[in-house]
C-alpha positions as CSV (number, residue, x, y, z in Angstrom):
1,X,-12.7,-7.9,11.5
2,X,-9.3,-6.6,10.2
3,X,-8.9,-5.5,6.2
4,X,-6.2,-5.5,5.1
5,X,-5.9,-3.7,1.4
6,X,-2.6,-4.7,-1.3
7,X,-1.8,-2.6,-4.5
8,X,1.2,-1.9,-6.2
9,X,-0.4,1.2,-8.0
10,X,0.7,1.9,-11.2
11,X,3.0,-0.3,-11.2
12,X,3.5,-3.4,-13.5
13,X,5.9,-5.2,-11.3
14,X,4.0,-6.0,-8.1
15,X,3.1,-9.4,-8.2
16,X,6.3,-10.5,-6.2
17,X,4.4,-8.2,-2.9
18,X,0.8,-9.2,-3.6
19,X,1.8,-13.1,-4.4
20,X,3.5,-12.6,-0.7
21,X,0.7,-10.4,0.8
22,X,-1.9,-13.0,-0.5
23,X,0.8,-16.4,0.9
24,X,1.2,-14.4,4.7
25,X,-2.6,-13.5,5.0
26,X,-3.0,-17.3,4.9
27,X,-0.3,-17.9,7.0
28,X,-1.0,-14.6,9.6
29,X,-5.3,-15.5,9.5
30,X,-5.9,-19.2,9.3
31,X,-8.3,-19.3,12.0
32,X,-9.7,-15.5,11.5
33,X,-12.7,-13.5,10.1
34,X,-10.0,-11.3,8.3
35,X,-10.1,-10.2,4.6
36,X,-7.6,-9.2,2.0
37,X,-8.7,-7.4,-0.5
38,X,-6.1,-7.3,-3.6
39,X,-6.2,-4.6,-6.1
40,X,-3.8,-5.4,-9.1
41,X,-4.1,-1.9,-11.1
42,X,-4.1,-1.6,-14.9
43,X,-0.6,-2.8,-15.9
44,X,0.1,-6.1,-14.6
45,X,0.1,-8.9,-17.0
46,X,-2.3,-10.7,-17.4
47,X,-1.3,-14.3,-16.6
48,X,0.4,-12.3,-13.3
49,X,-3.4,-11.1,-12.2
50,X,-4.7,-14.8,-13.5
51,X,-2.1,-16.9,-11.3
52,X,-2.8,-13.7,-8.3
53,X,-6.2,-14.5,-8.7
54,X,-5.9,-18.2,-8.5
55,X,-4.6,-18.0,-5.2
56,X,-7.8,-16.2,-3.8
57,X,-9.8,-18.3,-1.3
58,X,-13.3,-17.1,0.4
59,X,-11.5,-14.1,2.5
60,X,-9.2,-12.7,-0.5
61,X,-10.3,-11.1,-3.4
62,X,-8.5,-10.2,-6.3
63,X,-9.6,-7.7,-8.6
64,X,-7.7,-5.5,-11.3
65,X,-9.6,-2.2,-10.5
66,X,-12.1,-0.9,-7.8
67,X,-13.3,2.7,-8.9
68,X,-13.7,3.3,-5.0
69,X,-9.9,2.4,-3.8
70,X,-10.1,4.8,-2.1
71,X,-12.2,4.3,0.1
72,X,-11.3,0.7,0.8
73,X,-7.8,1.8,1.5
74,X,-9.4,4.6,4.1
75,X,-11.3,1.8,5.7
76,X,-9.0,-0.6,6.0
77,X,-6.7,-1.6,9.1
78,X,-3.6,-2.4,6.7
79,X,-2.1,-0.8,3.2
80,X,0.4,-3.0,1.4
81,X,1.9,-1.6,-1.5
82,X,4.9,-0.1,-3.7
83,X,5.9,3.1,-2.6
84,X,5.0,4.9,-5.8
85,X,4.5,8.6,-5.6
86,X,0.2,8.9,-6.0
87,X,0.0,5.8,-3.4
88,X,2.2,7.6,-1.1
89,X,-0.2,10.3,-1.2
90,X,-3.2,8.4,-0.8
91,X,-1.6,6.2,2.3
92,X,-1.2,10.1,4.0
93,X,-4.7,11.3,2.5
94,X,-6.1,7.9,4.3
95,X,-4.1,8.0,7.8
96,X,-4.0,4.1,6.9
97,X,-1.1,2.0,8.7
98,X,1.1,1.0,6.0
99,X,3.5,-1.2,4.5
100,X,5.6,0.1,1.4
101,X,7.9,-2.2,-0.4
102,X,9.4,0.3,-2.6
103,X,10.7,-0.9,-6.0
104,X,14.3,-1.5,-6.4
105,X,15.4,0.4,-9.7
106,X,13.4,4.1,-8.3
107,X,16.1,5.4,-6.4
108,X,12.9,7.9,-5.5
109,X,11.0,5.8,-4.1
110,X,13.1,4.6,-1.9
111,X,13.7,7.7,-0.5
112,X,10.1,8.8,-0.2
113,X,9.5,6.3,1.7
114,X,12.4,6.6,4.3
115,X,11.3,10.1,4.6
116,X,7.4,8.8,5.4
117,X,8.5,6.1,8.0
118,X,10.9,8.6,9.5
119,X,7.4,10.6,10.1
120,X,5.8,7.5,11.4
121,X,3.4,7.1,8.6
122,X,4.7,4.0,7.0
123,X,7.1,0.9,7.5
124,X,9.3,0.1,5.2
125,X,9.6,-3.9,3.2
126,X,12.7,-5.2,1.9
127,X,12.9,-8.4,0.0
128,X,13.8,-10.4,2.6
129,X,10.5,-9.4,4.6
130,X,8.4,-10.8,1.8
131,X,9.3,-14.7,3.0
132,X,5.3,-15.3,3.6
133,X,6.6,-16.2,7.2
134,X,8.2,-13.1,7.9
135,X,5.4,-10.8,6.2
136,X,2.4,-13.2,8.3
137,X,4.6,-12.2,11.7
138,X,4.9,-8.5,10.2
139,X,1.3,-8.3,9.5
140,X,0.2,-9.4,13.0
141,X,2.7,-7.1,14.7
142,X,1.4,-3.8,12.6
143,X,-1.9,-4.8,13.2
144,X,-1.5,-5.0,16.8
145,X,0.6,-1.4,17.3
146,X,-1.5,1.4,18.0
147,X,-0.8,4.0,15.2
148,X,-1.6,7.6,15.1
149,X,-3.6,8.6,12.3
150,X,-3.1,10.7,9.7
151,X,0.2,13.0,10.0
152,X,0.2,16.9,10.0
153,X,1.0,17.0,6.2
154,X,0.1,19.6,4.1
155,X,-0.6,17.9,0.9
156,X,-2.2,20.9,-0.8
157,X,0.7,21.5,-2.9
158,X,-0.8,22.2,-6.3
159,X,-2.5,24.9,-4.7
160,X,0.2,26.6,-3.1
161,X,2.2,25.8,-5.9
162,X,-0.7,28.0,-8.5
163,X,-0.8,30.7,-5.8
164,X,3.1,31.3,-5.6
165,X,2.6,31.4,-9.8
166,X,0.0,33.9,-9.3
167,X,2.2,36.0,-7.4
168,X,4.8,35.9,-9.1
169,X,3.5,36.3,-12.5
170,X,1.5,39.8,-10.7
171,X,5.0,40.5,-9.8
């Protein structure tokens, strides 16, 4: 049974993606045991996560919050979200095939993202994917590629980042 998990982080502006994610699901699973699970985050207005959540049928929930996203997003089949900088790192912590619509005023997004599906561990959305037609044929074409996993990635950056301190401070 495919999950598919949408987000847009921290993000306050997501509801253009997850109104789309929730109007191709319907499209993509009509006749299928799938599930969508819709995470708004902490930011989006509230008549946005109201009308997001009015949209919800029996196989697509939409909640603000889950305090184990985590571990949704590592078992699900699908990621789509905004390309934001902590869900970037979590779509590489998960190995989860993904689906970024990075936000149009963060030039850095943008270019994270570029740089992750030049590495294979994302695709990249553009407004023109987010016709609910276009997303549905999307979804069942990323769902049906095989995808590798999670990347060779170090993403223990902190810690190199307090060791090369330590040196240099010693220094």
């Amino acid at each position: 049974v495919p999950m598919i998990v949408g987000s847009p982080g921290g993000e306050s502006v997501g509801k253009p993606l997850l109104e789309s994610a929730i109007n191709a699901f319907k499209k993509f699973s009509a006749d299928s045991s799938a599930r969508l699970m819709v995470y708004t985050g902490p930011y989006m207005a509230e008549k946005d996560f109201a009308y997001l959540k009015s949209l919800a049928d029996q196989r697509i929930t939409v909640e603000k919050f889950a305090s184990d996203f985590l571990a949704f997003m590592a078992a699900a089949d699908l990621s789509i979200s905004m390309g934001g900088y902590n869900t970037s790192m979590d779509i590489l912590t998960c190995g989860v095939p993904a689906l970024v619509w990075p936000f149009g005023h963060n030039r850095e997004q943008r270019l994270r993202a570029q740089r992750l599906a030049e590495r294979g561990a994302l695709k990249i959305l553009n407004d023109e994917h987010l016709k609910p037609d276009c997303l549905a044929a999307i979804l069942a074409q990323t769902l049906s590629e095989p995808h590798p996993g999670k990347l060779d990635i170090d993403l223990d950056g902190a810690a190199h980042t307090a060791r090369w301190l330590e040196d240099w401070f010693k220094r």
